[in-house]
C-alpha positions as CSV (number, residue, x, y, z in Angstrom):
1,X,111.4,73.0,51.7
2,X,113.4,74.7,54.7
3,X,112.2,77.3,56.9
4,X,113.5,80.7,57.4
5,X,114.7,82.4,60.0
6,X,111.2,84.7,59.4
7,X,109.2,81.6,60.0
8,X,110.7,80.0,62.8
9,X,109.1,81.1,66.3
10,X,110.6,83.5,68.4
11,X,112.9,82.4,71.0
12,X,112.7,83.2,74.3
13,X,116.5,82.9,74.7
14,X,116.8,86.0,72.9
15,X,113.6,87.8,73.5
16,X,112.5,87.6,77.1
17,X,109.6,89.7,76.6
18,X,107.3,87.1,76.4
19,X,104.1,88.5,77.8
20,X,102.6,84.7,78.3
21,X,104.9,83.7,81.0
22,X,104.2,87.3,82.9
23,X,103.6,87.2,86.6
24,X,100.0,87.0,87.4
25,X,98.6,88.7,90.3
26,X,97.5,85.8,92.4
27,X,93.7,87.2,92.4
28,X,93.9,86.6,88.5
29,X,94.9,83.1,88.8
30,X,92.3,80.6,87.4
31,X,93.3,77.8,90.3
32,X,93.8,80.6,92.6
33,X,90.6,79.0,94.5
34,X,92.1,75.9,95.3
35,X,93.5,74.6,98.2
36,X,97.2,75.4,99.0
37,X,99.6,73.0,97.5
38,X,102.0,71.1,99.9
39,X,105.0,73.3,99.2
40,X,102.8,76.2,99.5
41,X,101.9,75.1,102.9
42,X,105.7,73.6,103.7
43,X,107.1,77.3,102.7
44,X,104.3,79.0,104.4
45,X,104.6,77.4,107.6
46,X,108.2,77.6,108.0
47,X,108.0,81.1,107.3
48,X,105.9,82.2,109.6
49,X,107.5,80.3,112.3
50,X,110.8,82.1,111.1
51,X,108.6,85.6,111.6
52,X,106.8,84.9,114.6
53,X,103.8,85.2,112.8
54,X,101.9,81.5,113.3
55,X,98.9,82.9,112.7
56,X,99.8,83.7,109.3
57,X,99.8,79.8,108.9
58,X,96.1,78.5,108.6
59,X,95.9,74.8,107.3
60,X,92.6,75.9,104.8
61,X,94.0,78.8,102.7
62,X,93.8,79.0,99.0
63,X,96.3,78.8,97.1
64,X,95.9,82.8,95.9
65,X,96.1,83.7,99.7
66,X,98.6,81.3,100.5
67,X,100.4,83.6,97.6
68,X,100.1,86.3,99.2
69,X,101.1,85.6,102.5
70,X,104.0,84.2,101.6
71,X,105.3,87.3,99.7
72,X,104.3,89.4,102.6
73,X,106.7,87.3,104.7
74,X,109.2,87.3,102.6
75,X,108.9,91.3,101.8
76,X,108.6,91.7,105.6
77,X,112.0,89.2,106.0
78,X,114.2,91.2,103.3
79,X,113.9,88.0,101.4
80,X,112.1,89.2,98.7
C-alpha cells in the first residue's frame, strides 16, 4: 500500500510556517537557566570588546541573559 500525498507530512520546504521551530523569547527557554555555552561566551565577549561595553561580558551569565545581551549588542552595532 503507497501513501498519498494527503498522508505524507508537511514539508517544511514548502511551508515555512512551522510554528515548532518559532523563535522563543529567551525567558521562555527551558535551559535558559543554564550556564552560557562557549560560543555564547566567545560571541559575547568579542562583542562587547567591539562595543566598548566589557562590562556587558560577565563570565557567570545564563544562557537566557547571555541571549539577551548579545542581541542588544548586535541591535546597538547595526548587526542585527
Amino acid at each position: 500500500m503507497t501513501k498519498t500525498t494527503h498522508d505524507a507530512p508537511a514539508n517544511p520546504k514548502v511551508d515555512p510556517d512551522d510554528s515548532s521551530n518559532r523563535i522563543k523569547d529567551p525567558d521562555e527557554w527551558t535551559t535558559g537557566g543554564e550556564p552560557m555555552t562557549g560560543a555564547q561566551a566567545s560571541y559575547l565577549k568579542t562583542l562587547s570588546e567591539q562595543a566598548k561595553k566589557p562590562k556587558a561580558f560577565e563570565p557567570d551569565l545564563d544562557k537566557a541573559e547571555a541571549s539577551k545581551r548579545i542581541d542588544a549588542l548586535r541591535k546597538a552595532a547595526g548587526t542585527e
